[in-house]
Every structure is written in structure tokens, then in C-alpha cells.
C-alpha positions as CSV (number, residue, x, y, z in Angstrom):
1,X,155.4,102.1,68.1
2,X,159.3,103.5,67.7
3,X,159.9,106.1,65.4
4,X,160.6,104.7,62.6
5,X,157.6,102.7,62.3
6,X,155.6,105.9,62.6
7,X,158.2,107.4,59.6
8,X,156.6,104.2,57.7
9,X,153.4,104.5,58.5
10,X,152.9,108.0,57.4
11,X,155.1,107.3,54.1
12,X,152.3,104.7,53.5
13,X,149.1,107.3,54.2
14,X,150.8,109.9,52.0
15,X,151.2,107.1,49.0
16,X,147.5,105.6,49.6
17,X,146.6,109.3,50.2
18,X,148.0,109.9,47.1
19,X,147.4,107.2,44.6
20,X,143.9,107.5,45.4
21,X,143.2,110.7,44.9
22,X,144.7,110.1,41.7
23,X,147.6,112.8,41.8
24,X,150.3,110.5,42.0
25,X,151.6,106.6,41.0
26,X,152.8,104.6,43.4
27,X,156.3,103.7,42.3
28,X,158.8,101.8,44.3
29,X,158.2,102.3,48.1
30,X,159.0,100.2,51.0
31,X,156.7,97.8,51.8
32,X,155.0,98.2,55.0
33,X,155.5,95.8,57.5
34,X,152.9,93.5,58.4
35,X,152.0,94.1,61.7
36,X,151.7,97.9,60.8
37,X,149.0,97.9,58.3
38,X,146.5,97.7,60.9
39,X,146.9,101.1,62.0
40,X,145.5,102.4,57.9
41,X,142.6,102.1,56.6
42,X,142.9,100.2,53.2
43,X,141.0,103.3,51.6
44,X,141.7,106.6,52.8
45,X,139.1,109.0,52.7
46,X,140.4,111.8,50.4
47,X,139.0,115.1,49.4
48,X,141.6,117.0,47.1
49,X,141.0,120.6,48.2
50,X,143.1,123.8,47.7
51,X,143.7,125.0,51.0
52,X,145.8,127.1,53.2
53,X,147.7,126.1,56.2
54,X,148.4,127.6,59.9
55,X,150.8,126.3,62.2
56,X,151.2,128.0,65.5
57,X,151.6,127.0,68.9
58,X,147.7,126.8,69.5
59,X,147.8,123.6,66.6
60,X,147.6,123.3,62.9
61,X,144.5,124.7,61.3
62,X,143.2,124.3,57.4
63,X,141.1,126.9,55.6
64,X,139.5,127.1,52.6
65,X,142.1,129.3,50.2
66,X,139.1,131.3,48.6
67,X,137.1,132.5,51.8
68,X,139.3,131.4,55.0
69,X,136.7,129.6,56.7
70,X,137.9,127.1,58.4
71,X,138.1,123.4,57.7
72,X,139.6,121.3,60.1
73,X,141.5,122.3,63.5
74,X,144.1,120.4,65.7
75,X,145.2,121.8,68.7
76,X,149.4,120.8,69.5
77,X,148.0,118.4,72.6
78,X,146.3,116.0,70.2
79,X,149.1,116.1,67.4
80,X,151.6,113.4,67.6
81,X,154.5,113.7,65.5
82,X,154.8,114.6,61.5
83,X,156.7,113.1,58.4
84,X,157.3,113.9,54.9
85,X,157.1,111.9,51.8
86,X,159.5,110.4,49.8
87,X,160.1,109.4,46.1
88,X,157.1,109.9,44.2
89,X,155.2,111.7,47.1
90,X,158.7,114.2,48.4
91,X,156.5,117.0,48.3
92,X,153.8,115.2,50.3
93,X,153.5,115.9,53.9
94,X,151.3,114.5,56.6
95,X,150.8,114.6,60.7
96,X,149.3,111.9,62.9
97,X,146.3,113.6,65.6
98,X,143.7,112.2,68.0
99,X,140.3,113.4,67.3
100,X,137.8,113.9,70.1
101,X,137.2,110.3,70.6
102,X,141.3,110.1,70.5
103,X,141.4,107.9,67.8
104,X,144.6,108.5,65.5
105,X,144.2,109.6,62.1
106,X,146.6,111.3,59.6
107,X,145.8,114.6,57.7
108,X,147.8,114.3,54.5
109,X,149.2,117.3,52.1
110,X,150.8,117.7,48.9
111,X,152.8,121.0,49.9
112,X,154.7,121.4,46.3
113,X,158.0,122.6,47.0
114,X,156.7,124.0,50.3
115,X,157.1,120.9,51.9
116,X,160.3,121.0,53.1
117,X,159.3,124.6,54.9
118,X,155.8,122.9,56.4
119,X,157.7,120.6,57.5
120,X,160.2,122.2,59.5
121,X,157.7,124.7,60.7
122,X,155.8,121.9,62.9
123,X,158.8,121.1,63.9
124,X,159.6,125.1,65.2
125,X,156.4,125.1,66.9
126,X,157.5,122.1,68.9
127,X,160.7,123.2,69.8
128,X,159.2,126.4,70.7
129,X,156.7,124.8,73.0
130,X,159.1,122.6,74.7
131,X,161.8,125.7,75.2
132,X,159.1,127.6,76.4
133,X,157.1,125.0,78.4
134,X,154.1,126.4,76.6
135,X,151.1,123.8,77.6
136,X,149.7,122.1,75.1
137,X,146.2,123.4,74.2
138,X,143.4,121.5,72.2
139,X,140.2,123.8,73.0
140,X,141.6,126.8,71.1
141,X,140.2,126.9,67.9
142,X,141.6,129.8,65.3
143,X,139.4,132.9,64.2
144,X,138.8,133.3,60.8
145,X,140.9,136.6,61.5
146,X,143.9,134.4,62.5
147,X,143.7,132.6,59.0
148,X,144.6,136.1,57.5
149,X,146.7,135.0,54.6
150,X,149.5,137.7,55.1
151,X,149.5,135.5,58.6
152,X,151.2,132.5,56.9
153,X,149.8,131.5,53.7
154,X,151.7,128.5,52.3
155,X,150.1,129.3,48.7
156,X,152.0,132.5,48.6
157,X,154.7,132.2,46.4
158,X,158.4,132.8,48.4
159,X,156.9,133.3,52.1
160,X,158.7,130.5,53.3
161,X,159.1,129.7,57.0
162,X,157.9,132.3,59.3
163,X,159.7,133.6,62.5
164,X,159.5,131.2,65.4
């Protein structure tokens, strides 16, 4: 699939992400091309959560924001590429992984004005790992010590994007 196909399909997960969880209409978006919509389902599984983010070389964890246990983990080898939102859904964010059977799904977030720093943090850790030649990992799976908020907590207010 060329890049911008994968651009449209991830605008599409974050608006069916989205309208189905209720949090957003749909507006005006680009209609997805036919031959596309057979990589979505035609109803996301959604589970509005409050959560917080890490992104590191190792992959792109979730945690619960109250006790840091961890909900989902992705390690960089299994993550394809990432997208933001547009229109209704700017401050929507969402990457494309292979879980262990290496099917392709899409992890959608609504970042607030975050978004634009998630964002370009993925895109850090790839450059990072391609300047670097770090190998891409998928077996290591964060502590619950390396979901320490003052690690990167996109719910704290101002941290922004951290060092590469």
C-alpha cells in the first residue's frame, strides 16, 4: 500500500475510532477509497480510557494513568508507521502494529493538544533508530518502573517532547 493510502487509512480509524466512541462527529472527511476499506473493521473496538503514553526506542507502551500498570505494549519491530488526524479528529493520533499473529491493527488516541508532540516523538524514535542502527526489538516489554510519569507523561501539562 503507498503512503498515502496508509495516511487514509489511519484518518478513517481515528474518525470511526472516534465517532464511535462518541467523542467526536464525523464532519467532512475524504472518503475512503474502495479498495481500502477492507483493511478496517466496520466497528472498531473502542475502550475510552485515560491513559499515559511511552515512546522509546524499545516501542510504544500504554499505562493506566492512576496506577501505571501496564495496558498494551508494542515493541518498534512490529510498528509500521503513524499518522495524525485531521479536521474534526486534529488532535487524534493513531499507529498501525502487527500483533503476535502479525495481523495489522491500529491503536488510536485523542492526544488533545499533545498531538502534534506524540506525533513527532514516534517519529524521533525512528530517526534515532535508523541513525543509530539500533535493532528493532519486539520482546522487550517496559517495567512498571519505566512508566514513571516524570519519564514522559503526556498528561503532564507543558512536558512536551523529550530529548531524543
Amino acid at each position: 500500500v503507498d503512503p498515502m493510502a496508509k495516511i487514509d487509512i489511519c484518518c478513517e480509524a481515528i474518525m470511526r475510532c472516534g465517532v464511535a466512541a462518541k467523542l467526536a462527529k464525523a464532519g467532512k472527511q475524504k472518503k475512503l477509497d474502495k479498495s481500502l476499506k477492507g483493511f478496517l473493521n466496520d466497528l472498531p473496538y473502542v475502550k475510552p480510557m485515560d491513559l499515559k503514553i511511552n515512546l522509546s526506542t524499545d516501542g510504544i507502551a500504554t499505562a493506566d494513568l492512576q496506577n501505571s500498570s501496564i495496558i498494551s505494549f508494542d515493541g518498534m519491530k512490529k510498528i509500521s508507521f503513524a499518522a495524525g488526524g485531521t479536521g474534526n479528529f486534529y488532535n487524534w493520533i493513531t499507529y498501525v502494529a502487527k500483533d503476535k499473529k502479525d495481523n495489522r491493527y491500529c491503536h488510536v488516541f485523542d492526544c488533545g493538544p499533545a498531538a502534534d508532540d506524540v506525533l513527532a516523538t514516534i517519529g524521533q524514535v525512528f530517526t534515532i533508530m535508523i541513525e543509530k542502527k539500533i535493532p528493532r526489538s519486539s520482546s522487550i516489554r517496559p517495567s512498571a518502573e519505566a512508566m514513571n510519569p516524570m519519564y514522559f507523561d503526556m498528561s503532564a501539562p507543558g512536558q512536551g517532547v523529550p530529548p531524543p
